[in-house]
Every structure is written in C-alpha cells, then in structure tokens.
C-alpha positions as CSV (number, residue, x, y, z in Angstrom):
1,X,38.6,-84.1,66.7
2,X,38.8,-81.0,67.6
3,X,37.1,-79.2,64.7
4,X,39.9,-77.1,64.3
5,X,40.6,-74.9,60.9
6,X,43.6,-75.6,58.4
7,X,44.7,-72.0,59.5
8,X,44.6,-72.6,62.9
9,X,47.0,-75.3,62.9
10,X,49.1,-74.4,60.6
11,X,49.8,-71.1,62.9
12,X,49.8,-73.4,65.9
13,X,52.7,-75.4,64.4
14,X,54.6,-73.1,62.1
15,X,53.9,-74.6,58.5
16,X,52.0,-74.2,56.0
17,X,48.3,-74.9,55.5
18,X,49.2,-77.1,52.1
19,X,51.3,-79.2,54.6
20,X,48.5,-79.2,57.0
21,X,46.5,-80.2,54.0
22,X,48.7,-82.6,53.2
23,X,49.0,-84.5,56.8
24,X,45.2,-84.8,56.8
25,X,44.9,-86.2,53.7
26,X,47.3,-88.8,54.5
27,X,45.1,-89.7,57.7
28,X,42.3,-90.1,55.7
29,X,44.1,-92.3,52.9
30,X,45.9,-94.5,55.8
31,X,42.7,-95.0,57.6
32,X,40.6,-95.8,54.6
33,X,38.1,-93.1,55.6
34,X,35.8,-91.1,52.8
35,X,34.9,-88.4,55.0
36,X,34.8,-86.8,58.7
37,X,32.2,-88.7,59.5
38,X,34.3,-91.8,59.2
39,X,37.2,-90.6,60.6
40,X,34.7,-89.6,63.4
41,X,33.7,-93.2,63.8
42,X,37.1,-94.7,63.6
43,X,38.2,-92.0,66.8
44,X,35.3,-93.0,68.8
45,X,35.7,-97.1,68.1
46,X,33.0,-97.4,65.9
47,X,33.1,-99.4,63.0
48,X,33.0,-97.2,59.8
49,X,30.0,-97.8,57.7
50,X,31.4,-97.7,53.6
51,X,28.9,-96.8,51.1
C-alpha cells in the first residue's frame, strides 16, 4: 500500500529482491488478484472487479 520499490524492501528487511519478488507474487496468487489495482481494491474493502 505503500508504493514501495522491490529494492527498498528488500534493504529494509535483509533479503533479496527475488524473495521480495517472490512474497508479492504469492499475495497476488492467494488473493486471486490480476493486478495492483485489485489488490488495491481488496485493501480498501472493495469488491474486485475481474475482467
């Protein structure tokens, strides 16, 4: 939500930016979102509109 980089995280936490990579994906998969805009949706309590 935050609109931070790959980079920026991964320095934040201490791993790499393919694990960084790696969480987000996940997210996406486990939340059944296409993109940021659905994930977007989904934080605010919107229902995510599927194409």
């Amino acid at each position: 939500m935050a609109g931070r980089l790959n980079k920026q995280i991964a320095d934040d936490l201490g791993i790499s930016i393919k694990t960084v990579e790696a969480h987000r994906a996940n997210i996406m998969e486990k939340l059944n979102a296409n993109t940021v805009a659905d994930l977007l949706k989904i934080a605010l309590g919107q229902t995510a509109v599927k194409a």
